[in-house]
C-alpha positions as CSV (number, residue, x, y, z in Angstrom):
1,X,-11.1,-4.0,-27.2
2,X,-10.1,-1.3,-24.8
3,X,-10.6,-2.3,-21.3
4,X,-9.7,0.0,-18.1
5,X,-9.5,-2.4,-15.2
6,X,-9.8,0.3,-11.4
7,X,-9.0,-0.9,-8.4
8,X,-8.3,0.4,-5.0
9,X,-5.8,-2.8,-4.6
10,X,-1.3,-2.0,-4.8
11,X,-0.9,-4.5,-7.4
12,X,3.0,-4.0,-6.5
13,X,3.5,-7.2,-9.0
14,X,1.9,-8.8,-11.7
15,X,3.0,-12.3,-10.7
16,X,1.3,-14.7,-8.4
17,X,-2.4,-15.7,-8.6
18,X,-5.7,-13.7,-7.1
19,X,-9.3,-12.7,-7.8
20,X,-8.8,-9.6,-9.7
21,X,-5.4,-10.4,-11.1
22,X,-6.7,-13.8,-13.0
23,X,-9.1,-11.9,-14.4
24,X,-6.6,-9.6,-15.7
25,X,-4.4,-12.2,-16.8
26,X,-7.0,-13.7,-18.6
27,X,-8.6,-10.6,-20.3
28,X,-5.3,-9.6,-21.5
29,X,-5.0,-12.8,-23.6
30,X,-7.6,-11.2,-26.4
31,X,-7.7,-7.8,-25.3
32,X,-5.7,-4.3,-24.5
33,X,-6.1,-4.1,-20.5
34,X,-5.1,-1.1,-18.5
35,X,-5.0,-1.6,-14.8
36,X,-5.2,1.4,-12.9
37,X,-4.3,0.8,-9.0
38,X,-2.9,3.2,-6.2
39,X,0.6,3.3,-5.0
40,X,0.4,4.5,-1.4
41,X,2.9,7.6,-0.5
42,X,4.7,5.3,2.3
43,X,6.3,3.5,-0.4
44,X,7.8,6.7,-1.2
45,X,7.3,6.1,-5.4
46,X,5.8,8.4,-8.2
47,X,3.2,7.8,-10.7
48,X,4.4,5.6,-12.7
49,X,3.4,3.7,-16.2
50,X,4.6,0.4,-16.9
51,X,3.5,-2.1,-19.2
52,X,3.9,-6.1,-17.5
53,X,2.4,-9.6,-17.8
54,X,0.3,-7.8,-21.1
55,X,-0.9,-5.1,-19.1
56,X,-0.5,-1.7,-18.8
57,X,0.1,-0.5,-15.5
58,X,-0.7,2.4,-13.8
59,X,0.1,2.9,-10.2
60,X,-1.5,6.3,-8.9
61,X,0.4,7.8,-6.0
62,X,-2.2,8.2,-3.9
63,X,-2.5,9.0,0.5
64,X,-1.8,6.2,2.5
65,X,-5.5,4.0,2.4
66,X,-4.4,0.7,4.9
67,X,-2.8,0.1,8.1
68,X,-3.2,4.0,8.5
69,X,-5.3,6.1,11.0
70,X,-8.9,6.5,10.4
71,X,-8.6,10.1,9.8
72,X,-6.0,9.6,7.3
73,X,-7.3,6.7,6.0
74,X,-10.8,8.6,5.3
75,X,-9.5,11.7,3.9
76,X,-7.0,9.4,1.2
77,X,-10.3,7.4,0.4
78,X,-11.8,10.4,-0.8
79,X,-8.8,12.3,-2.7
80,X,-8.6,9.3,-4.5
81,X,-11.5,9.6,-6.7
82,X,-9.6,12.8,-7.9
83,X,-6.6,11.3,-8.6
84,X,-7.6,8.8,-10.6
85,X,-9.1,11.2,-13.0
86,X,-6.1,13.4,-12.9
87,X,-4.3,10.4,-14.1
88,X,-6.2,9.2,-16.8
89,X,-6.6,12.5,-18.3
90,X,-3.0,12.5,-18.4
91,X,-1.4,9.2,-19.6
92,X,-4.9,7.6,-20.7
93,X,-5.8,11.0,-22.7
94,X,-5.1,9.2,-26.2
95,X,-6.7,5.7,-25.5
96,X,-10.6,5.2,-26.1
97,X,-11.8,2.9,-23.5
98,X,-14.6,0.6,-24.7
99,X,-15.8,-1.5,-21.4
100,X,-14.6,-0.3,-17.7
101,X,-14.3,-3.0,-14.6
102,X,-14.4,-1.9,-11.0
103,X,-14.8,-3.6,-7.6
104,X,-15.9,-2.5,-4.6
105,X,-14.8,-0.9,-2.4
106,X,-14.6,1.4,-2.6
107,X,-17.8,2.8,-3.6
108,X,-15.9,6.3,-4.3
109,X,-15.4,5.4,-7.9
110,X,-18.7,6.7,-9.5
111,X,-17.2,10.1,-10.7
112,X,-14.3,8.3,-12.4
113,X,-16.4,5.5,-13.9
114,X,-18.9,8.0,-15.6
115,X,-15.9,10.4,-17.1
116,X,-14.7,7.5,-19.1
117,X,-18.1,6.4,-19.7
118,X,-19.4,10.1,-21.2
119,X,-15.3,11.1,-22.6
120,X,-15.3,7.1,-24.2
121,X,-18.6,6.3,-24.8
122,X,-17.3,2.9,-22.6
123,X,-19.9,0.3,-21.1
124,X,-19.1,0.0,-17.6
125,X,-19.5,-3.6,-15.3
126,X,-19.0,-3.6,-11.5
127,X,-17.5,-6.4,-10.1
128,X,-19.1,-6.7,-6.4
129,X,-17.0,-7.9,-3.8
130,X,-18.4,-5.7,-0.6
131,X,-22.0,-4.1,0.3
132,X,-21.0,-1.1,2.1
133,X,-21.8,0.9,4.0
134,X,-24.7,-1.9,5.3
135,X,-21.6,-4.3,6.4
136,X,-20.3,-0.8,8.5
137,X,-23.7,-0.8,9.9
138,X,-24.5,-4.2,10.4
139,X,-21.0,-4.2,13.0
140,X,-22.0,-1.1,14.7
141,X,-19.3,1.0,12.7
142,X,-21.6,3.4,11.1
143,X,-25.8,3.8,12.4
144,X,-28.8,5.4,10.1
145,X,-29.2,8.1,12.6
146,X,-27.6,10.4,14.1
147,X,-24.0,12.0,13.5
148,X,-23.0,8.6,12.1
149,X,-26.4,8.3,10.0
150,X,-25.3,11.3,8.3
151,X,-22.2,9.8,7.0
152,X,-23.7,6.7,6.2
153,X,-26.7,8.5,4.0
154,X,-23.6,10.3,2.2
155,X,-21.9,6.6,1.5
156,X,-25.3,5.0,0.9
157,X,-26.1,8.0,-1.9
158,X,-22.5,7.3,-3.5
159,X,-23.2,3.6,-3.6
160,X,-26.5,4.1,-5.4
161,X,-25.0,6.6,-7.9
162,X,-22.5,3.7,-8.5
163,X,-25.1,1.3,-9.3
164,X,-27.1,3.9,-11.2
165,X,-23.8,4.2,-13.8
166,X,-23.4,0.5,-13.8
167,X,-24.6,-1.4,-17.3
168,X,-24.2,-4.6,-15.4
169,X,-23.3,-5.6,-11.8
170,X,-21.2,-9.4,-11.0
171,X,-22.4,-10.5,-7.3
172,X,-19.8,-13.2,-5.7
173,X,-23.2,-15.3,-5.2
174,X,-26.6,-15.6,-5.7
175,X,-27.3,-14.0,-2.5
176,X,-25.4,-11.1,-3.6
177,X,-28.0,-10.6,-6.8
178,X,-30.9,-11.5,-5.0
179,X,-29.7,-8.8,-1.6
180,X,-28.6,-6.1,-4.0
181,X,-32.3,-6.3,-6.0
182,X,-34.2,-6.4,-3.0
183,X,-32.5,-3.4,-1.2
184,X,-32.4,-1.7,-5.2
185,X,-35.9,-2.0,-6.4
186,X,-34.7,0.8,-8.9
187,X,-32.5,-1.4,-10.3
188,X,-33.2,-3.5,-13.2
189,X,-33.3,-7.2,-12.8
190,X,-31.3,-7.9,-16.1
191,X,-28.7,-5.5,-14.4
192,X,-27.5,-7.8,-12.0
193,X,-26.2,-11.0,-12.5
194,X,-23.7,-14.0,-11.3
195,X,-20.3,-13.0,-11.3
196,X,-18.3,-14.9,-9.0
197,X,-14.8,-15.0,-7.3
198,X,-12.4,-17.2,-9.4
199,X,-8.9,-18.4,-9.5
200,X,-6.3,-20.4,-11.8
201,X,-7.3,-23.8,-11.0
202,X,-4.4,-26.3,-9.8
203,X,-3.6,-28.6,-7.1
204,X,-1.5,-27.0,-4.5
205,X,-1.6,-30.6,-2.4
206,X,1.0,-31.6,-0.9
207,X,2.3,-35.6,-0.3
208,X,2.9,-37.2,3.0
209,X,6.6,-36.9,3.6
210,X,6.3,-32.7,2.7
211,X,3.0,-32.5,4.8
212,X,4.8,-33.3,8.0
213,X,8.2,-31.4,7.4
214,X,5.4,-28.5,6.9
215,X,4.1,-29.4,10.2
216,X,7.6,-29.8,12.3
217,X,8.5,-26.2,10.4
218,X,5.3,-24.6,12.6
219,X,5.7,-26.6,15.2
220,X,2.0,-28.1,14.8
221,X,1.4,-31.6,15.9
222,X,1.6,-34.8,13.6
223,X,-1.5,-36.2,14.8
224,X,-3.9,-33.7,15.3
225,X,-6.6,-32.9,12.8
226,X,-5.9,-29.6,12.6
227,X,-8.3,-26.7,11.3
228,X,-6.8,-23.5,9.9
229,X,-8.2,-19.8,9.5
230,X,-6.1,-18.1,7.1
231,X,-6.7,-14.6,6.0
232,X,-7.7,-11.0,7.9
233,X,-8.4,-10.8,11.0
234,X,-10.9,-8.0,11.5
235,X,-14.3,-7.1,12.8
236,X,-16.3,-8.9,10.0
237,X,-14.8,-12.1,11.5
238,X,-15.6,-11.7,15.0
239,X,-12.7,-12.3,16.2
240,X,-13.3,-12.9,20.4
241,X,-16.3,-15.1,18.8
242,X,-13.5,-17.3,17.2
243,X,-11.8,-17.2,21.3
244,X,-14.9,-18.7,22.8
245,X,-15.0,-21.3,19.9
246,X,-11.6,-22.2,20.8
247,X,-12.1,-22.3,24.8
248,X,-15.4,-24.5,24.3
249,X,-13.5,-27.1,22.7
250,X,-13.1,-30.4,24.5
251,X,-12.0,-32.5,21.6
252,X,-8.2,-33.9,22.2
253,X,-7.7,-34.6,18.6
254,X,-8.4,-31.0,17.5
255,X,-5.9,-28.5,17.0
256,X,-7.4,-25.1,15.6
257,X,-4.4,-22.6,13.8
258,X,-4.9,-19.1,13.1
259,X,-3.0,-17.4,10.5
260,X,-3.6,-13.6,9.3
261,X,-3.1,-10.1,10.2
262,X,-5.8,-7.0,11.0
263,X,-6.8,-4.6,13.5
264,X,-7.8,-7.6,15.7
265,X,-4.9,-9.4,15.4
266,X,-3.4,-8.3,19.0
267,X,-6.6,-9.6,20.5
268,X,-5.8,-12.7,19.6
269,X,-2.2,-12.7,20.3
270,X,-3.3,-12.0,24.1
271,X,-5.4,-14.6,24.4
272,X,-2.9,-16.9,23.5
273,X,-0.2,-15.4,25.9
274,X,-3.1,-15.6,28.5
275,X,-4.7,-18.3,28.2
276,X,-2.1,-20.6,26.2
277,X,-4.6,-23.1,25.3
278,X,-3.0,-26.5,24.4
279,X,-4.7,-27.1,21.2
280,X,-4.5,-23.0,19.5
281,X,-1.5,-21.8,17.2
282,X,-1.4,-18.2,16.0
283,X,0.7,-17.0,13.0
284,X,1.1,-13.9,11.9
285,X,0.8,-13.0,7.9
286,X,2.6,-15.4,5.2
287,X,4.0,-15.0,2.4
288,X,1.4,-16.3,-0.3
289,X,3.2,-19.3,-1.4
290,X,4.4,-20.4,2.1
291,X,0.3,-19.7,3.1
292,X,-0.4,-22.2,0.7
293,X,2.0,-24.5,1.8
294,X,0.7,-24.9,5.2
295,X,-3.0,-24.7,4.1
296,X,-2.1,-28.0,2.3
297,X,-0.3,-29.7,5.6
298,X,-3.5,-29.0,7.2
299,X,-6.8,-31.0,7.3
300,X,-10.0,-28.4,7.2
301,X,-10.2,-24.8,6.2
302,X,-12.4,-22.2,8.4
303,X,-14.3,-19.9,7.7
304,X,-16.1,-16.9,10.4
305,X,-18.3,-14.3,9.2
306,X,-20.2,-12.1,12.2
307,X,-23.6,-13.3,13.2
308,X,-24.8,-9.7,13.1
309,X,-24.6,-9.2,9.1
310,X,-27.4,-8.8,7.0
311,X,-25.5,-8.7,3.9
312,X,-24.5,-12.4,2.1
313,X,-20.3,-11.7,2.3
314,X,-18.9,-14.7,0.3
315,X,-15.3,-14.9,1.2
316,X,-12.6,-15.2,-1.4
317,X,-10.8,-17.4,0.7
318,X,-13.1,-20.4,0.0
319,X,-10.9,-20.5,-3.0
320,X,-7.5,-21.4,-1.3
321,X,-9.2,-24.1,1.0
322,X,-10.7,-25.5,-2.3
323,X,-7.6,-25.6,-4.2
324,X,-5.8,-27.8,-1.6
325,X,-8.3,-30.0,-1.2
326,X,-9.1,-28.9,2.1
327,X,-13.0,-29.6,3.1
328,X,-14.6,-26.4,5.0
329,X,-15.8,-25.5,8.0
330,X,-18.4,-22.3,7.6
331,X,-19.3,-20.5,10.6
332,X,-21.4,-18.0,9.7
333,X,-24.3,-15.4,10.2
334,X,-27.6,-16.6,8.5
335,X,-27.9,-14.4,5.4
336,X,-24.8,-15.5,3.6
337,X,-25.0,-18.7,1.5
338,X,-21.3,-19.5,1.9
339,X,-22.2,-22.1,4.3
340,X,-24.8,-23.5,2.1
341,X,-22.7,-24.4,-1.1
342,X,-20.5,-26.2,1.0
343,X,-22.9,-28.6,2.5
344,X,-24.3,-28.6,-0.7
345,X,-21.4,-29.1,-2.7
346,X,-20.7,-31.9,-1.0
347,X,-17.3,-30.7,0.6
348,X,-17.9,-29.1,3.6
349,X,-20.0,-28.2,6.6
350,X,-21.8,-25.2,8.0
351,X,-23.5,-23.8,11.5
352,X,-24.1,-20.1,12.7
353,X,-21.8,-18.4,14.4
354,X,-23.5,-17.7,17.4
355,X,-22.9,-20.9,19.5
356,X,-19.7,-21.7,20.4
357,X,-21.5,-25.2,21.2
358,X,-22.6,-25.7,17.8
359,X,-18.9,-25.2,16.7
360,X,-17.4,-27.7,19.1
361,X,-20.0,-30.0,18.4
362,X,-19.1,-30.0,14.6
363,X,-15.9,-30.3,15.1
364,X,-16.3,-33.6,17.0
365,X,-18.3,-34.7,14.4
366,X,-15.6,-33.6,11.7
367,X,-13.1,-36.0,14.0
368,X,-15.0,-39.1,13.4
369,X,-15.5,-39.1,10.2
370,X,-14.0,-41.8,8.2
371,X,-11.4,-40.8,6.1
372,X,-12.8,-42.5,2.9
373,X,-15.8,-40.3,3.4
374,X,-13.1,-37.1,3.1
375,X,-11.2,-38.5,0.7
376,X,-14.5,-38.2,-1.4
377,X,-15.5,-35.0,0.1
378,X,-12.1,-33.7,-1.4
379,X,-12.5,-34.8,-4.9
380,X,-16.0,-33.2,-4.9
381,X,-14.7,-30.0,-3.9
382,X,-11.7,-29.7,-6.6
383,X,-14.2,-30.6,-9.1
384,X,-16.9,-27.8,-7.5
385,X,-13.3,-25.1,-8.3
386,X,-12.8,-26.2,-11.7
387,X,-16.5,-25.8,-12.7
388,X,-17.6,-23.0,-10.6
389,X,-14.8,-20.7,-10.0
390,X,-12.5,-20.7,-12.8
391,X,-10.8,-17.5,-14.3
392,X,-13.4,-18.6,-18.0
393,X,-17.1,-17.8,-16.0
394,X,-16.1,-14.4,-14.3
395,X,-14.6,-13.6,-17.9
396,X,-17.2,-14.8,-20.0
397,X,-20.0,-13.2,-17.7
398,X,-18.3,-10.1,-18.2
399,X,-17.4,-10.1,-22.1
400,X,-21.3,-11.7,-22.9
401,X,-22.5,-8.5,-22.7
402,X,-19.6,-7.0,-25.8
403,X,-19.7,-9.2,-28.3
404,X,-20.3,-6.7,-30.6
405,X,-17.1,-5.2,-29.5
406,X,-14.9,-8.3,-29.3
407,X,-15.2,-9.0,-32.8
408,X,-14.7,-5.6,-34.3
C-alpha cells in the first residue's frame, strides 16, 4: 500500500524517536510511505527528495512557519497548502496514493487532502493532535465576534471542511472523540475513534551513580525530590500560573526544574533573575537525548495545561515522563482527562490548575510518600506505556480500516 504521510513538522532527520516519526517507522515496515514535510526558507535549502529510514522524503521549501512574526508566520501558514500541492503534482505525479495521514495543525490541509483523495481515489485518516481554533479562543487569542470572530469563523469553516474529507479521525483520548462529536453533531459516530499518542517503548532509566553525575552536571541538588517540566513553554501552559505555583511553595525538600523554550520562555527567565527562589532551576531547550537524560535523574514529571480550556489537550509529553519511570504530576483545567489516567493508572496525581494551594499541597503530599509506594507507582506506569501507547495501537487503529488494501 501507498501511503502519503503530511505534516506541517521539519523532519530535518529520520533518526531519533517521536509521535509521528514511530508511526512512520513502523508503517514503513509493510508498506511504501511518503512523508511530505516543509523545509523552512531560513535553512536556506531547496525542495528536495530523498529516500531514508524506508521512507521517501519530501521536504517542501516553504515561508518560515516558527519562531517568526505573526504576520509572517500567518501568511507562510496559508501558502503552504499551495505548495504542498505544487509538490506532489510534481515528484508524486506517477505514484497512486491509497490511504493519506495528517495531523493537525494545521487545519490548512483540506485542499491537499481532497486532491489526492479525488486524483487517487486514496482513503484519508486524520491524526488529531490540536482542536483549533477553540484552543485560540479559549486563551483569548482569537473571540467569536468581532474583527477576530471573523477570522476565527474562517478557521472554524476550514476545520469543518477538514473533518468533512476525513474517512476516519484518531483523537489522542477519549475526550478528544467524545469533544470532537459533541461540537460535530454532523459528524458520524463510527468517524471518530481512539487513536492515541505512541512511542518506541524502552527504559530510558538511569542507575544511581549516573543519576547523580546528571544532577552535579545541572547543578541540581542530591537530595531534593525534584519535579521537572520539560517541553514548550507557551500560553497553553500558563506560564506566570506555574510562577505562583513555585512562590506558594513551602516544602524544603522540593526543588521544581523547568526545561523548554517558547514565547514565554523570557517570562520565566525574569522571574528567576528577580526573584531567585532557592528551590527553582530554569533550562533552556536540550538536545533530545540529553532531555532524556535529566528527565531520568529526576523524581516526578509535570504537567500544566491552562484552566481556561474547554478543549481535552492530552500532552505528548506524558510519554517521556512514562518512559523513565517518572510518576506525574497533572495540573490541569477540568475538561482534559490527562489528569485522570494518571490517578487512574495508578502512576500519578492530578489537581486544577487554578490554585496554586492545591499544587503545594500535593506536592507535600508527593514528599511523604513512602518510596515503596513509588517504586510500585513506577512499574505501573511502564506497564500503562507498553500497553497503551505503543507504536502497534496507533498503527493498527489506522490500517483496521484497509485491510482490503493491505493484502492486495
Amino acid at each position: 500500500m501507498n501511503i502519503l504521510f503530511m505534516s506541517l513538522g521539519s523532519f530535518t532527520s529520520l533518526d531519533g524517536s517521536s509521535v509521528h516519526l514511530d508511526v512512520l517507522k513502523k508503517l514503513a515496515q509493510d508498506h511504501n510511505v511518503y512523508l511530505l514535510c516543509k523545509r523552512e526558507r531560513r535553512e536556506g535549502k531547496p525542495t528536495e527528495l530523498t529516500y531514508e529510514r524506508g521512507v521517501n522524503v519530501l521536504r517542501v521549501r516553504t515561508g518560515n512557519i516558527t519562531k517568526a512574526p505573526m504576520i509572517e508566520k500567518g501568511i507562510a501558514t496559508i501558502m503552504i497548502e499551495r505548495q504542498f500541492k505544487r509538490a506532489i503534482k510534481k515528484y508524486f505525479a506517477n505514484v497512486a496514493f491509497d490511504l493519506v495521514l495528517y495531523t493537525t495543525p494545521p487545519i490548512t490541509f483540506g485542499g491537499v487532502v481532497k486532491y489526492v483523495k479525488e486524483r487517487d481515489g486514496a482513503k484519508t485518516y486524520l491524526m488529531l493532535k490540536d482542536i483549533f481554533p477553540q484552543n485560540a479562543v479559549d486563551l483569548g487569542i482569537l473571540k467569536t465576534t468581532g474583527l477576530r470572530g471573523l477570522i476565527y469563523k474562517r478557521f472554524r469553516r476550514q476545520e469543518q471542511e477538514l473533518y468533512r474529507i476525513s474517512d476516519h479521525i484518531g483523537c489522542m483520548s477519549p475526550a478528544n472523540c467524545q469533544y470532537i462529536l459533541r461540537n460535530n453533531p454532523e459528524l458520524a459516530p463510527e468517524k471518530v475513534e481512539l487513536c492515541p499518542n505512541i512511542t518506541v517503548i524502552e527504559d530510558v532509566g538511569v542507575d544511581q551513580a549516573t543519576r547523580d553525575a546528571i544532577r552535579a552536571k545541572y547543578g541540581l541538588p542530591q537530595d531534593s525530590k525534584i519535579f521537572v517540566y520539560g517541553g514548550n513553554l507557551g500560553k497553553p501552559q500558563d506560564v506566570p500560573f506555574i510562577i505562583e505555583c513555585v512562590r506558594a511553595q513551602r516544602e524544603p525538600r522540593a526543588f521544581f526544574l523547568v526545561v523548554g523554550s517558547g514565547t514565554e520562555f523570557q517570562r520565566l527567565e525574569r522571574f528567576a533573575q528577580e526573584d531567585a527562589p532557592p528551590n527553582f532551576k530554569l533550562l533552556s531547550h536540550l538536545p533530545k537525548n540529553d532531555y532524556e537524560k535529566l528527565v531520568a535523574a529526576c523524581d516526578v514529571g509535570m504537567i500544566f495545561l491552562d484552566h481556561r480550556f474547554t478543549i481535552p489537550n492530552f500532552p505528548s509529553r506524558l510519554l517521556s515522563y512514562m518512559k523513565a519511570k517518572k510518576p506525574v504530576l497533572a495540573v490541569v483545567d477540568s475538561n482534559t482527562d490527562v489528569g485522570t489516567t494518571v490517578v487512574e493508572g495508578g502512576f500519578g496525581w492530578s489537581c486544577k490548575s487554578a490554585d496554586p494551594t492545591l499544587f503545594a499541597n500535593l506536592v507535600r503530599q508527593i514528599v511523604e510518600t513512602p518510596q515503596g509506594e513509588i517504586d510500585a507507582m513506577q512499574e505501573r506506569e511502564f506497564q500503562f506505556l507498553k500497553e497503551r501507547y505503543n507504536p502497534d495501537v496507533a498503527c493498527n487503529a489506522i490500517l483496521q480500516h484497509f485491510n482490503k488494501e493491505t493484502t492486495n
